[in-house]
Every structure is written in C-alpha cells, then in structure tokens.
C-alpha positions, -999 to +999 in steps of 0.1 A: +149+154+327+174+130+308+165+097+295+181+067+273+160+053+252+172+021+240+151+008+213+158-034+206+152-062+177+121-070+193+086-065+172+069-028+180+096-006+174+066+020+170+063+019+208+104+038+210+094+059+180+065+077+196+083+079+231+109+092+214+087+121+192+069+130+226+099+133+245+117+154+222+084+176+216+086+179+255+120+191+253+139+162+273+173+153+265+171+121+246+201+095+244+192+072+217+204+034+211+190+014+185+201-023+177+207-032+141+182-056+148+158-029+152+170-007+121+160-038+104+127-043+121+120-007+119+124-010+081+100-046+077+074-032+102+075+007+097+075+034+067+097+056+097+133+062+081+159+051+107+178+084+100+147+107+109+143+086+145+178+097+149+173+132+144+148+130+170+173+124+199+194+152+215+223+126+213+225+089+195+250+062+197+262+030+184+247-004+203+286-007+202+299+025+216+311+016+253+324+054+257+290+070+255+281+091+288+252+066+291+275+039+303+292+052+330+274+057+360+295+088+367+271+107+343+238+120+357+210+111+335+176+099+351+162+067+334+161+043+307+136+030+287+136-003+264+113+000+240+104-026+229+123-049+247+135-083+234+137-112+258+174-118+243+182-078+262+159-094+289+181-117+298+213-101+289+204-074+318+188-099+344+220-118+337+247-091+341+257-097+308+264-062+289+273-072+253+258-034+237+252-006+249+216-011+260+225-038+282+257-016+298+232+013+302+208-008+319+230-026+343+247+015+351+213+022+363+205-005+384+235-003+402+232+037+406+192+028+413+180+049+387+148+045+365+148+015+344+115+001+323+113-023+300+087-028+276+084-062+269+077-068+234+066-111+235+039-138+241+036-161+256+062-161+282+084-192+288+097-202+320+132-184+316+113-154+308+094-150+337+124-159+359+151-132+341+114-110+343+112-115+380+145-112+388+147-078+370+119-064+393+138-078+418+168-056+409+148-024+407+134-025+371+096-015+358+083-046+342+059-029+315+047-054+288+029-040+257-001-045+261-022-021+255-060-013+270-091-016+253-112+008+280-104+038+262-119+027+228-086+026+204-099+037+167-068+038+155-031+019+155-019+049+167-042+054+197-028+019+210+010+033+209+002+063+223-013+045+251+015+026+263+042+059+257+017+074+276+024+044+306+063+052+299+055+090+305+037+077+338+066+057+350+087+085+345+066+108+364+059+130+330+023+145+331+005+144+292-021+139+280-014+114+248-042+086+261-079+090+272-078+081+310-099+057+329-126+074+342 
C-alpha cells in the first residue's frame, strides 16, 4: 500500500502524527505534506519536532513542490489522507482550486477515483462548509470529522487519537488493532 498523507494548518495535527507512526510501523510507503501552517501548529499544540515527523515518511515534500510523484495521476499510489483537515483545503479541493500540493494531490485522486479522506478538524460548521463538505462526498471523498467516541472509555489523550487513526486505518481497509472496538 501507498498513501499521502497531507497534514494542514488546521488544530489536531496529532491526528497525522500518529497515522503517520502507525503507518510507517506497518511498513507502508508514506508521502508526507505538511503546510507551514501546520509546522507552526505542530510547534504551539505539540512537543513533536517537525523534523522527527519527517523522518517518519518514506518520502516528504514541500506544500509547494508541483513535481512530486503525488501530483500526477500517472503515479500509482492508493489514497490520501488529510489529517486534520482545514476548511480553507476543504474548500480549496471541493472547489478545484489546487494552490499546494495537498490540494493538487487531492484533486489527482478524485479524478483517477482513488481513496481520498478528509479529517475535518472544525465546529460548528457554517453553511459553506457543509456545502464544499457535501459536494466532496459527492466527488468521491470520505467525509471523516474528528470526533472521537466515548464507548470505548478514553483514559488518556492518546486513546482519543488513536481512535480516529484507527477510523483512517478502517477507510483504508488496514486491519489493527490501535482502538478498543464496539462490542
């Protein structure tokens, strides 16, 4: 398996960061994306180094880099995940309007109909949210916001990120076992 993982300026960069660990734990080949709006959130909101995420990923680009193998739809890769997603990306991709590299790699993968979900990282929603929202699922995407469950009994921060990168892993079709089930 291949998969982008873009992660944007929106609030829960933690949610990308443990994808991103399981992922590469699980041996998949990671291509890596982060906004400098998320290096900066990353460095309010985490104590992760942005260099050490990096390392993570089999490959990394720049938010800028139009001649990464993730934007052309000539290279086979399987999915991409947003995580989190910011309803400015949001409506870049529901618009058509590829202005990084997130945004090109997303609209590559709806028009090959690959794997694309988005882990919408805001609340409330606004009108023009749901509307770009809906018309992404219209266009093939998983809608996933982050909002984690409660059923399992979370003791920790950690066991509400690892619930929803377990969800990812379940979009994706990737068996683990990183969240207690509903039973």
């Amino acid at each position: 398996m291949e998969v982008a993982i873009g992660i944007s300026g929106a609030s829960g960069a933690q949610y990308g960061i443990r994808l991103l660990e399981v992922l590469s734990e699980m041996g998949v080949t990671t291509h890596l994306v982060i906004t400098n709006a998320a290096e900066k959130i990353i460095n309010i909101e985490t104590d992760h180094d942005v260099e050490n995420i990096k390392k993570l990923a089999s490959a990394v680009y720049d938010e800028r880099d139009f001649t990464a193998p993730i934007a052309s739809g000539s290279h086979k890769y399987d999915a991409l995940v947003v995580a989190p997603c910011s309803m400015k990306t949001v409506a870049a991709i529901a618009n058509g309007f590829s202005d990084n590299l997130i945004e090109r790699t997303a609209d590559v993968c709806l028009k090959e109909r690959r794997k694309v979900i988005l882990m919408v990282r805001e609340t409330p929603y606004n009108q023009i949210h749901l509307e770009n929202l809906l018309r992404l699922k219209q266009a093939g995407a998983d809608i996933l916001p982050a909002s984690p469950a409660f059923y399992n009994k979370p003791e920790t921060i950690d066991d509400l990120i690892n619930f929803m990168a377990g969800r990812v892993l379940d979009l994706l079709g990737v068996e683990h076992d990183i969240y207690k089930r509903w039973e």
